[in-house]
N, CA, C and O atoms as a printed pandas DataFrame, in Angstrom:
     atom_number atom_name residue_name chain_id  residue_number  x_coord  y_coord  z_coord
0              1         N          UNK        A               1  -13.295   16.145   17.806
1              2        CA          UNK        A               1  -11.846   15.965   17.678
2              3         C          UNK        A               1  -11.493   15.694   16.209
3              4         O          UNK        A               1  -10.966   14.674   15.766
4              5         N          UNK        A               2  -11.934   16.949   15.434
5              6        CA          UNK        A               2  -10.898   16.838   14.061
6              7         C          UNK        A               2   -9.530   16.003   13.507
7              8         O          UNK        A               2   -9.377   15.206   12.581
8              9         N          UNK        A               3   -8.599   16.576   14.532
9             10        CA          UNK        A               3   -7.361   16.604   14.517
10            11         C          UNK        A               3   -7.278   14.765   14.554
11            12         O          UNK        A               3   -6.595   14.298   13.642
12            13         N          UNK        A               4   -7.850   13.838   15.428
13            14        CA          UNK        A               4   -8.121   12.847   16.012
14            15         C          UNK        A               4   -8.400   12.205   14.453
15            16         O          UNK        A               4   -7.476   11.809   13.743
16            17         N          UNK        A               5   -9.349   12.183   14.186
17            18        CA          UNK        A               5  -10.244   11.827   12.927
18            19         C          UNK        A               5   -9.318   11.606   11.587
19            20         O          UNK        A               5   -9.107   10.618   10.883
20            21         N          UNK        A               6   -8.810   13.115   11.544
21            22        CA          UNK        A               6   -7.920   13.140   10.511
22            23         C          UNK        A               6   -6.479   12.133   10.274
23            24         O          UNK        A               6   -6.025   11.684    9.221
24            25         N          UNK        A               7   -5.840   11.943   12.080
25            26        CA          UNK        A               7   -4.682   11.352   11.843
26            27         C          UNK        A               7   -4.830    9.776   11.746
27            28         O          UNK        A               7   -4.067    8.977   11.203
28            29         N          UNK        A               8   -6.350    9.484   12.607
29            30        CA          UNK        A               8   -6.551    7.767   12.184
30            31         C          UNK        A               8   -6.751    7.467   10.764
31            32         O          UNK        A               8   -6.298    6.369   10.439
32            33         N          UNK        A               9   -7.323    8.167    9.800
33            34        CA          UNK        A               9   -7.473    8.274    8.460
34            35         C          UNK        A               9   -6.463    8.286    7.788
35            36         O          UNK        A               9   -6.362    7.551    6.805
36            37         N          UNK        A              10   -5.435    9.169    8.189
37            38        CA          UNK        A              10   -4.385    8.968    7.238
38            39         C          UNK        A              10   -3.500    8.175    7.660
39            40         O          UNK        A              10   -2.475    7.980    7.008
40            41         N          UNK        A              11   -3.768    7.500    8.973
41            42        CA          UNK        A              11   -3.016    6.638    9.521
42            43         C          UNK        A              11   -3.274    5.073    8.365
43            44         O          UNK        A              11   -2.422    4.410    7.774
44            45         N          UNK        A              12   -4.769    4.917    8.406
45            46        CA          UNK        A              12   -4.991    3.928    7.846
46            47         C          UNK        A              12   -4.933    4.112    6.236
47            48         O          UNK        A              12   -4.868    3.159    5.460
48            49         N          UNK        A              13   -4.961    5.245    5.911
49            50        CA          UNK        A              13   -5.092    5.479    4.461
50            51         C          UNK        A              13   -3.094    4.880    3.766
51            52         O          UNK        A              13   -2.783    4.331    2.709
52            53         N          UNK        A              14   -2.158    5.361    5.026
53            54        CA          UNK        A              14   -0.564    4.932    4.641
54            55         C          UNK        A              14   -0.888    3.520    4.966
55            56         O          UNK        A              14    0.032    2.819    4.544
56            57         N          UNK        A              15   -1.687    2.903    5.463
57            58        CA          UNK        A              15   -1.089    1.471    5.609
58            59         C          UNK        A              15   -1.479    0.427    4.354
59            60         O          UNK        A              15   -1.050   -0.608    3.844
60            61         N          UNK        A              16   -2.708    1.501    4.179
61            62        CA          UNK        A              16   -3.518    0.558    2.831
62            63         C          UNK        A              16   -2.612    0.822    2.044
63            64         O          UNK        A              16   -2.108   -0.219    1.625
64            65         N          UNK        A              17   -1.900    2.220    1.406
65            66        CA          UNK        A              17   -1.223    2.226    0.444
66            67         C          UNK        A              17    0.017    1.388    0.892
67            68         O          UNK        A              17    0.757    0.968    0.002
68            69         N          UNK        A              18    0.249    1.166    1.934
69            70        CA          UNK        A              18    1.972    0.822    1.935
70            71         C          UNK        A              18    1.552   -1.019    1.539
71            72         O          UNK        A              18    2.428   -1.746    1.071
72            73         N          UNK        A              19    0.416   -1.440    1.759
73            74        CA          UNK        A              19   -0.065   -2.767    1.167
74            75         C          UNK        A              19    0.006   -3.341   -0.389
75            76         O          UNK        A              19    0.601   -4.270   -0.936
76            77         N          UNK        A              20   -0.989   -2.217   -0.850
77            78        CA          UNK        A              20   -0.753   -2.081   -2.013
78            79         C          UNK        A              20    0.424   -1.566   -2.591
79            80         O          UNK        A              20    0.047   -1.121   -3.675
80            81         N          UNK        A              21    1.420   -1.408   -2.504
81            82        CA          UNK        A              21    2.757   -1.188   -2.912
82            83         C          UNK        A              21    3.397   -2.256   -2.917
83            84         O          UNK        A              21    4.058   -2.553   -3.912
84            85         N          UNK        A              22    3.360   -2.911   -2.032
85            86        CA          UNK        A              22    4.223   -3.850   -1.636
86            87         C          UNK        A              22    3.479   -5.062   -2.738
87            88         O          UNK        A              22    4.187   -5.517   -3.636
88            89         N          UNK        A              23    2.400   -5.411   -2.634
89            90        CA          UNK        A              23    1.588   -6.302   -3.419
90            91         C          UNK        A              23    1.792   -5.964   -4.725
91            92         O          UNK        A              23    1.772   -6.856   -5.573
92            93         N          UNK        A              24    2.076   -4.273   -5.182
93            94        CA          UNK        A              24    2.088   -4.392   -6.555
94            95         C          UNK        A              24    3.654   -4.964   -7.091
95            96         O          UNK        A              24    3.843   -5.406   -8.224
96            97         N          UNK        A              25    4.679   -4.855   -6.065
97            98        CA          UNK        A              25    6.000   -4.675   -6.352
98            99         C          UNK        A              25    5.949   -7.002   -6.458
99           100         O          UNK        A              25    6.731   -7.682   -7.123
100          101         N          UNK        A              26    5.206   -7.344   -5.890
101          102        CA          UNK        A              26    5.398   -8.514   -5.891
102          103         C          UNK        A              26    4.541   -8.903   -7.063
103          104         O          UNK        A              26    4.978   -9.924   -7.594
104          105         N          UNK        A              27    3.367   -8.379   -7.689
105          106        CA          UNK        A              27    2.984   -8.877   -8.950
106          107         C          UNK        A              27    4.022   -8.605  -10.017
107          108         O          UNK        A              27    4.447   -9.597  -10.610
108          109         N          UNK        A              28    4.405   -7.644  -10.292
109          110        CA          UNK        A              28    5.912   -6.924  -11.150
110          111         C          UNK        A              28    6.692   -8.430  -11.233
111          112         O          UNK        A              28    6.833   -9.247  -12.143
112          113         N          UNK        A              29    7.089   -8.381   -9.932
113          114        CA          UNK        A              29    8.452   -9.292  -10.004
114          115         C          UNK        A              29    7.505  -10.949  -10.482
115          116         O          UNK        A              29    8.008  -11.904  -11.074
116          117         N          UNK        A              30    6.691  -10.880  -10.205
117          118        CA          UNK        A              30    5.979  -12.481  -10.547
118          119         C          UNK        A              30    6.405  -12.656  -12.270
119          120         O          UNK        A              30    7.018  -13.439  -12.996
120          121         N          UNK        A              31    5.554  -11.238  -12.368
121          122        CA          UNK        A              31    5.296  -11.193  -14.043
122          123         C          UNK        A              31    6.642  -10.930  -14.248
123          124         O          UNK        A              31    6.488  -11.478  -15.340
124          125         N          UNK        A              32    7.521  -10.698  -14.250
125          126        CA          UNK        A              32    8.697  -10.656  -14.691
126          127         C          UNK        A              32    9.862  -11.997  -14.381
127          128         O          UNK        A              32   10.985  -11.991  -14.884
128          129         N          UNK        A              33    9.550  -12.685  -13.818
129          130        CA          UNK        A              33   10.317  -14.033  -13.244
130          131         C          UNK        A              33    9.614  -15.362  -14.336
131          132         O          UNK        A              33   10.154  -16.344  -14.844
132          133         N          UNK        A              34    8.121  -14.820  -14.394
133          134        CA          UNK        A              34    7.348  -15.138  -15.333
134          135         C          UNK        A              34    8.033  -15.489  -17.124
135          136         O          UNK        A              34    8.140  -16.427  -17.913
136          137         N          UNK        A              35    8.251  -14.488  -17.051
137          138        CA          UNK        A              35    8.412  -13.709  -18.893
138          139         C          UNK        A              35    9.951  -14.071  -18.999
139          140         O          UNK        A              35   10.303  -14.372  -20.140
140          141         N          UNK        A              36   11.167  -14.104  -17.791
141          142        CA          UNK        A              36   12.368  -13.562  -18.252
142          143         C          UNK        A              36   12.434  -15.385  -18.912
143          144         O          UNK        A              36   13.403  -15.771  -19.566
């Protein structure tokens, strides 16, 4: 089941990125609440 394989992968591959997005958008604002 290819099809299977492929969509848990990119299932988990959007969640890691949507993590890391979110984590980077909150270091940004640190360092910037930081500095202003």
């Amino acid at each position: 089941m290819p099809e299977l394989i492929t969509g848990v992968a990119g299932f988990i591959g959007d969640h890691i990125a949507r993590r890391l997005w979110e984590a980077g958008i909150e270091v940004v604002a640190a360092w910037y609440f930081a500095t202003a």
